[in-house]
N, C-alpha and C positions, 0 to 999 in steps of 0.2 A: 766390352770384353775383347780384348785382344785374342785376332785370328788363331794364332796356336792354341790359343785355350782352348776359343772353342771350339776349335779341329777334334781337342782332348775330351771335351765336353761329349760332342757327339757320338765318339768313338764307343764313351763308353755306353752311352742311350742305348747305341745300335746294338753293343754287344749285351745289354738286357733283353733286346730284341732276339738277337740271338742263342742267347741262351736259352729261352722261352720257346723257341720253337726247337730248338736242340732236346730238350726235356721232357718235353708238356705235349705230348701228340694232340692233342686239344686245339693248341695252338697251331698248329702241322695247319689241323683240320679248319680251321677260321679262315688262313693264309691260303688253302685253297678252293674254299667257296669265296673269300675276297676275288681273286681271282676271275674265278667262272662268271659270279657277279658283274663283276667289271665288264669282260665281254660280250655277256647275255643281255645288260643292258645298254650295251653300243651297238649290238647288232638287231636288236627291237627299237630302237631311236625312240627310248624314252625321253621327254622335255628336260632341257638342263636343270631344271628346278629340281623334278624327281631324282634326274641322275644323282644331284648334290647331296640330296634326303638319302638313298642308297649308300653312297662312299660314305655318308657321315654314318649312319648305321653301322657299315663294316668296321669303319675303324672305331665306332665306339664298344662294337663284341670283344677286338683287338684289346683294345686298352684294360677295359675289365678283366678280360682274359690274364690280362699281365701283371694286372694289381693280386688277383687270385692267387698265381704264382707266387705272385712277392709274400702275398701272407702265408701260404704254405711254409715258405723256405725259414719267416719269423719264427713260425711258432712250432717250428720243429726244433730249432735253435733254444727257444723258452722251454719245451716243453724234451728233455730226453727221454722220458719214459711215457708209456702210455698215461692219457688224461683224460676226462670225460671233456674238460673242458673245451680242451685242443680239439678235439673232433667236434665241437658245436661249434669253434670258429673257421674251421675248413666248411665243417658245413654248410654255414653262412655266407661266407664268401663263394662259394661253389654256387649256392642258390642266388646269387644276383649274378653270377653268370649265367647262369638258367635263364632269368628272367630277363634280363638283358637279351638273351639270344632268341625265345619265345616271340618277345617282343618285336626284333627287329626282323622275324621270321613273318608275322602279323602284314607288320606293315610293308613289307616289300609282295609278299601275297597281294595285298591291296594295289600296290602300284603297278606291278607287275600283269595281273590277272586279264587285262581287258588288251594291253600291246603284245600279251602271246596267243590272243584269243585270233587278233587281227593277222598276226604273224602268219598263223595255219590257212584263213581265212585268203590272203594274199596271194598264197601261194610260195611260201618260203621265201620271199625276198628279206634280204639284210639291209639295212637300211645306210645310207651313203651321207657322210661325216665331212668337213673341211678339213682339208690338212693340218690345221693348226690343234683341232679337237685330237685329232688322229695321233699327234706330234705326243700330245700331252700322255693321254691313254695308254701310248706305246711307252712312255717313258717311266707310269706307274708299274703297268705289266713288268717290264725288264727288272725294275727295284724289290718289287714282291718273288721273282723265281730267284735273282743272287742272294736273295734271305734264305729259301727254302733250297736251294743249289747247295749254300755256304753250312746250313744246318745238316742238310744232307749227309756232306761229307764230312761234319763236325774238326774241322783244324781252320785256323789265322781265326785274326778279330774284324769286325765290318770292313773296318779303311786299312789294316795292315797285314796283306798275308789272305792264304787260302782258296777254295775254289769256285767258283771263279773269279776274277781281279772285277770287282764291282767297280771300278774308274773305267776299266777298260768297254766294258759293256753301256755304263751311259755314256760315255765320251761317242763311240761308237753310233749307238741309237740314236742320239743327237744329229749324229754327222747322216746317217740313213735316211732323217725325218727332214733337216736342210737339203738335202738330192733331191727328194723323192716331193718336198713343196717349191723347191726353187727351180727344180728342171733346170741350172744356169751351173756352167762347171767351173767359173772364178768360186762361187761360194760354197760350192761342195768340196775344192781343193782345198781350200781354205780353212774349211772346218774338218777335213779328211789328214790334214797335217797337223792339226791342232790333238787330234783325236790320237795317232800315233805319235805325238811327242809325251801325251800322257800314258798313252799304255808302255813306252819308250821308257820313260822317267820311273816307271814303277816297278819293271826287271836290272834301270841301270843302281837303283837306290836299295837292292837286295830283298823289296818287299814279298814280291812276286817273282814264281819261275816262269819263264815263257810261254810256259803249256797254258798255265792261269791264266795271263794276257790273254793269250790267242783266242782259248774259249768264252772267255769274257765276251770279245770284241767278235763273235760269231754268234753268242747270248745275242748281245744286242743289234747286230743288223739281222738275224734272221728274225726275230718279233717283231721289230721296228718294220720290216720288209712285207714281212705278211699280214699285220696289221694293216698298213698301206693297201695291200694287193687287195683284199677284203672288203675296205672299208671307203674308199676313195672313189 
């Protein structure tokens, strides 16, 4: 598939993504226990394995969550008047996000239970990551708030337009997480010039106003920054 396409492809993924949490407070509410999640178990140093069982979990509430939607949106289309039907297929799909969420409530209970037990036990200590883990974490975090930032403020589509300039904010986080594991200032200039040519390219090409750059690229090195400072 050719690059433009699937620039187009994704654009419009994201903007199902978007619209899902634009609508669906539901979804709001996933996108910010993804979140919490993510941190609560980088700062209890759960084992990469658990970690992976976790993120798969979230994004598999995620995904249900947005297939629900999608049926909502079918069978309101199918259905213009009230139906008993229609409301047994919402309700169906409502109920495997239930259970889907039940579920992945279960098992992170399980995994979780005995590294916050340790947590208190410790003495509040957070538990300390390599850069590289930290690089990654920080660059999910940054991706999950321009969702709920861009929903926020409900205007532009993921990659054109809106608040904040989500190029601007990973280009940026990237360049935060190159500084902040290379300590070397050829490769943070480097990637620091890379990072303003893109957020550069994106008020010179009329996607974005400057405001949206700038907060973008302050989204991402203030998370990228504190995740670091936290977690390193």
């Amino acid at each position: 598939m050719p690059l433009r396409k699937w620039i187009v492809s994704a654009n419009h993924a994201i903007e199902g993504i978007l619209h899902a949490a634009k609508t669906q407070r539901h979804m709001r509410y996933h996108l910010y226990a993804a979140m919490l999640l993510l941190i609560v178990s980088f700062a209890l140093g759960v084992s990469g394995t658990e970690f992976v069982v976790l993120i798969t979990l979230a994004v598999l509430v995620i995904s249900v969550e947005m297939l629900n939607t999608a049926v909502e949106i079918i069978t309101d289309i199918l259905f213009k008047e009230y139906d008993q039907r229609a409301k047994i297929i919402k309700d169906t799909a409502a109920g495997a996000v239930l259970i889907t969420a039940l579920g992945a409530a279960l098992i992170g209970y399980i995994i979780l239970i005995e590294p916050v037990k340790k947590y208190f036990h410790s003495g509040l200590t957070v538990a300390k990551h390599t850069g590289s883990d930290v690089a990654v974490v920080s660059l999910l975090a940054v991706l999950i708030l321009v969702v709920i930032t861009k929903a926020f403020f409900g205007k532009g589509e993921p990659l054109r337009g809106g608040m904040p300039s989500g190029h601007a904010a990973v280009a940026f986080s990237i360049w935060m997480s190159v500084t902040m594991t290379t300590e070397s200032f050829i490769p943070s200039l480097l990637v620091f010039i890379m990072a303003v040519l893109i957020a550069q390219s994106r008020v010179y090409t009329g996607i974005h106003r400057p405001i949206e750059v700038v907060l973008g690229a302050l989204l991402g090195i203030t998370v990228t920054f504190l995740l670091f400072k936290v977690f390193v």
